[in-house]
SEBABA-6991 format. One record per residue: residue number from 1; residue in one letter; z, y, x of N, C-alpha, C in turn. Coordinates in nm, 2 decimals, m for minus. Example, Ala and Ser with C-alpha at 12.3 -4.5 7.8 and 13.67 -1.06 7.14 Angstrom:
residues 2
+-----+------+--------+--------+--------+--------+--------+--------+--------+--------+--------+
: pos : code :     nz :     ny :     nx :    caz :    cay :    cax :     cz :     cy :     cx :
+-----+------+--------+--------+--------+--------+--------+--------+--------+--------+--------+
:   1 :    a :   0.78 :  m0.57 :   1.32 :   0.78 :  m0.45 :   1.23 :   0.78 :  m0.33 :   1.32 :
:   2 :    s :   0.71 :  m0.22 :   1.28 :   0.71 :  m0.11 :   1.37 :   0.79 :   0.00 :   1.29 :
+-----+------+--------+--------+--------+--------+--------+--------+--------+--------+--------+
This chain:
residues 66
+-----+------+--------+--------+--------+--------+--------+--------+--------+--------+--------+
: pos : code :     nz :     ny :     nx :    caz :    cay :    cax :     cz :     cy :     cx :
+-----+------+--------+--------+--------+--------+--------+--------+--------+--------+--------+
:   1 :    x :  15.11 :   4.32 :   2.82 :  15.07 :   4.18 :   2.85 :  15.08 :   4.09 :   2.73 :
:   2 :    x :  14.93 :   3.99 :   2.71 :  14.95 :   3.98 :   2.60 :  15.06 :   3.82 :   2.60 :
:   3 :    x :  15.08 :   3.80 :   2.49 :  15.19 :   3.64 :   2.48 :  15.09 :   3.50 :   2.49 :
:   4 :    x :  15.09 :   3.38 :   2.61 :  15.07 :   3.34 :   2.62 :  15.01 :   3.21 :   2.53 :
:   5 :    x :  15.20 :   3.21 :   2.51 :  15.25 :   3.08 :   2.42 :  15.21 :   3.13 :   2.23 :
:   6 :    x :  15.16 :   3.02 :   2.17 :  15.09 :   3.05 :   2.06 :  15.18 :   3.05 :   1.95 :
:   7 :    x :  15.29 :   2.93 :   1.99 :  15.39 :   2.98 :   1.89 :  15.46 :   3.13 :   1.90 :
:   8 :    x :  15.45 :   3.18 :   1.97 :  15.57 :   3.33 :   1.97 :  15.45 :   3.41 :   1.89 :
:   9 :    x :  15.33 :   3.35 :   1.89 :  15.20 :   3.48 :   1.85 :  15.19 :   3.39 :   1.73 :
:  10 :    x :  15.23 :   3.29 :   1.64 :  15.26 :   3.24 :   1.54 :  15.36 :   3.37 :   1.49 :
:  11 :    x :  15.47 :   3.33 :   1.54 :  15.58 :   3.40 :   1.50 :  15.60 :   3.53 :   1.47 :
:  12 :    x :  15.47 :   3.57 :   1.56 :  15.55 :   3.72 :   1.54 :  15.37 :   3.76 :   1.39 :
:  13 :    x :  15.33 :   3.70 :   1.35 :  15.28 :   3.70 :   1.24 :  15.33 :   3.69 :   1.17 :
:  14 :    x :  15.40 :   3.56 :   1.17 :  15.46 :   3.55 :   1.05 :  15.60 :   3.66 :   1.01 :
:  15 :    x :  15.68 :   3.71 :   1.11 :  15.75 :   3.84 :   1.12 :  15.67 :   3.95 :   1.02 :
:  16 :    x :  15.57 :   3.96 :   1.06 :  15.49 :   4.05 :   1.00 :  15.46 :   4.06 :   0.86 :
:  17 :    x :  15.40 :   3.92 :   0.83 :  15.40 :   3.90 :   0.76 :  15.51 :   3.90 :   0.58 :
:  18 :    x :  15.58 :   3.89 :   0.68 :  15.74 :   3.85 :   0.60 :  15.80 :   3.99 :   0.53 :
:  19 :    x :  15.80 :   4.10 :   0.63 :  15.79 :   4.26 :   0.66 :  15.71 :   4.33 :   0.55 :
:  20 :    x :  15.59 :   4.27 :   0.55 :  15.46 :   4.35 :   0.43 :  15.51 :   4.27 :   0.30 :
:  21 :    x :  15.54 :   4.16 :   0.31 :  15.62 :   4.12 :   0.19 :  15.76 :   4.17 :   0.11 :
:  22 :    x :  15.84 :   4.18 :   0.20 :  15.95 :   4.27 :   0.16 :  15.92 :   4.41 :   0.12 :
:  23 :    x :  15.82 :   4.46 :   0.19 :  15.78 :   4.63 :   0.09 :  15.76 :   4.59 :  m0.01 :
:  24 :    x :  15.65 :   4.50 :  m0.02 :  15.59 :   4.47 :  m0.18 :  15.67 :   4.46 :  m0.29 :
:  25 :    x :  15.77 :   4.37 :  m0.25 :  15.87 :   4.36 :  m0.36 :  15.98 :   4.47 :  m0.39 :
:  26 :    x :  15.95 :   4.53 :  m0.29 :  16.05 :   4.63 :  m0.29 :  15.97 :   4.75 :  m0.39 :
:  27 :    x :  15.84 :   4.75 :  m0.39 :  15.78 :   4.87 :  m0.44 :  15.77 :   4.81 :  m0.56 :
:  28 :    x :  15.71 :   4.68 :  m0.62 :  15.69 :   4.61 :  m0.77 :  15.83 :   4.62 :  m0.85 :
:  29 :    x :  15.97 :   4.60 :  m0.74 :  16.10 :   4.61 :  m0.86 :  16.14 :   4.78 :  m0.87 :
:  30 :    x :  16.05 :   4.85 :  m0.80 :  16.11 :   4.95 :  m0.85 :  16.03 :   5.02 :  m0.96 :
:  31 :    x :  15.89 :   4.99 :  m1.00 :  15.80 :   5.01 :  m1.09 :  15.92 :   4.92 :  m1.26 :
:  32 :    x :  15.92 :   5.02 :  m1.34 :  15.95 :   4.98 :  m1.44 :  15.88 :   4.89 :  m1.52 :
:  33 :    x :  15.75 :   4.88 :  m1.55 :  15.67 :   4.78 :  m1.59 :  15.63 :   4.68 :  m1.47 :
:  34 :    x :  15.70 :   4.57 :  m1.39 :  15.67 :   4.49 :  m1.27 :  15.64 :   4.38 :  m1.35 :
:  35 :    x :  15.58 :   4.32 :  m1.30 :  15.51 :   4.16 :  m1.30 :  15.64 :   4.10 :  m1.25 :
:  36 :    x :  15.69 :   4.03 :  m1.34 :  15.82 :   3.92 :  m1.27 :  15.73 :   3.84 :  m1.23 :
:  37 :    x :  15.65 :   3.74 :  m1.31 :  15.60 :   3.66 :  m1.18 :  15.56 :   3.66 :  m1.08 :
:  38 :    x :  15.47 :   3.78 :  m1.04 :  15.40 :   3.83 :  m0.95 :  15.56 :   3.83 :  m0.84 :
:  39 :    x :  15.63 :   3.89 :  m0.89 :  15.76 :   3.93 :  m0.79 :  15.85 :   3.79 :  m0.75 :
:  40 :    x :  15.83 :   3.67 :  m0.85 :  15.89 :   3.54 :  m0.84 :  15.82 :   3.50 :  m0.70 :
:  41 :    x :  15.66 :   3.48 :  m0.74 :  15.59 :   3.37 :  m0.63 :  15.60 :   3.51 :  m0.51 :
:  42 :    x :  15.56 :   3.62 :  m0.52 :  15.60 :   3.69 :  m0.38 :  15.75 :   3.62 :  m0.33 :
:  43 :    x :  15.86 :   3.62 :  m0.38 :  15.99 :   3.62 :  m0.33 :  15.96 :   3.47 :  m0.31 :
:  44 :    x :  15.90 :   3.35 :  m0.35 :  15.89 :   3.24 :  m0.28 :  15.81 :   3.25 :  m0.15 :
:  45 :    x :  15.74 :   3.30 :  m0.18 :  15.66 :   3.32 :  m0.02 :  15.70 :   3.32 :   0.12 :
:  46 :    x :  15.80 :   3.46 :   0.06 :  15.89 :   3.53 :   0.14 :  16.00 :   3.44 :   0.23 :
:  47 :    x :  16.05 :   3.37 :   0.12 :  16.14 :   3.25 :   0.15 :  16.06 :   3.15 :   0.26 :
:  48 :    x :  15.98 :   3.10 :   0.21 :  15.89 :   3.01 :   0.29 :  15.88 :   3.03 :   0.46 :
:  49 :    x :  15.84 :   3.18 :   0.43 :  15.83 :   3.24 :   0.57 :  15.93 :   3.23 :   0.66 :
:  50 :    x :  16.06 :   3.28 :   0.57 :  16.16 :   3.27 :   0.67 :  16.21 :   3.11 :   0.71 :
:  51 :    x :  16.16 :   3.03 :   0.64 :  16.15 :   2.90 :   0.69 :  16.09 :   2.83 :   0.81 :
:  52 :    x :  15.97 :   2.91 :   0.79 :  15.88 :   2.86 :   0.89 :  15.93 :   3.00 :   1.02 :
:  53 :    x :  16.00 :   3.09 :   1.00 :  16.00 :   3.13 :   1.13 :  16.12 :   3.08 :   1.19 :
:  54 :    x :  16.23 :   3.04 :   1.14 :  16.36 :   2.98 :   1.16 :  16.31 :   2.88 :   1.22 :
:  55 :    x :  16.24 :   2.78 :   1.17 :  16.15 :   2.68 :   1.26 :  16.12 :   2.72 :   1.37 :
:  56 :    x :  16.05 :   2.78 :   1.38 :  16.00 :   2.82 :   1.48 :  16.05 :   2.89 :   1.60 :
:  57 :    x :  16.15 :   2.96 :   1.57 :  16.24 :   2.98 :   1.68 :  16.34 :   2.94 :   1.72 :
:  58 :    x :  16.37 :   2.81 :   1.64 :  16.47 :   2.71 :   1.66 :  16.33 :   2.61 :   1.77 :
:  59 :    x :  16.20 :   2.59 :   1.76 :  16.17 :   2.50 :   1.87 :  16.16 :   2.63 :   1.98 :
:  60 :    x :  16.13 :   2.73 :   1.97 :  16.10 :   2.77 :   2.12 :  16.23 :   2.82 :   2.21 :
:  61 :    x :  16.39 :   2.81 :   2.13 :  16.48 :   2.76 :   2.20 :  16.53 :   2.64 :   2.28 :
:  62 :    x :  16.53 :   2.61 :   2.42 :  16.56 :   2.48 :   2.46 :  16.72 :   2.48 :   2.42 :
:  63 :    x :  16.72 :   2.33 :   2.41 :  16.82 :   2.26 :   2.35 :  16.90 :   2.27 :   2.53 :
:  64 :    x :  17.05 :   2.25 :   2.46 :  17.13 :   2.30 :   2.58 :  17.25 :   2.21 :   2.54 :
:  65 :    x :  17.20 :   2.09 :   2.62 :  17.30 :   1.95 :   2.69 :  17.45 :   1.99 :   2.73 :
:  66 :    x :  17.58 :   2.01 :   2.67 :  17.69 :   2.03 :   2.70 :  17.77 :   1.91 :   2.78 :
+-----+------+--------+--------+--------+--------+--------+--------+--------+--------+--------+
């Protein structure tokens, strides 16, 4: 069944996303000649993402009135 709601189908891109990123960096720091900047702006990216999915699963939580 596919997901309705467009933020969860946001999200789970961006999961994905985040995931293809982490190999990358993982395969560039292990290459002895790596691109540090190439590996800098990947690891900002990476960050970013986790921002925007933290977001994002912080709105599709309802807020819970004590």
């Amino acid at each position: 069944m596919a997901e309705k709601d467009p933020r969860k189908q946001t999200l789970a891109k961006l999961r994905e996303e985040h995931r293809k990123l982490d190999k990358t960096i993982a395969g560039l720091t292990a290459q002895t000649m790596s691109d540090q900047l190439e590996i800098q702006r990947l690891k900002k990216r990476k960050l970013q993402l986790k921002d925007e999915i933290a977001r994002l699963q912080s709105a599709l939580v309802p807020d819970i009135i004590a």
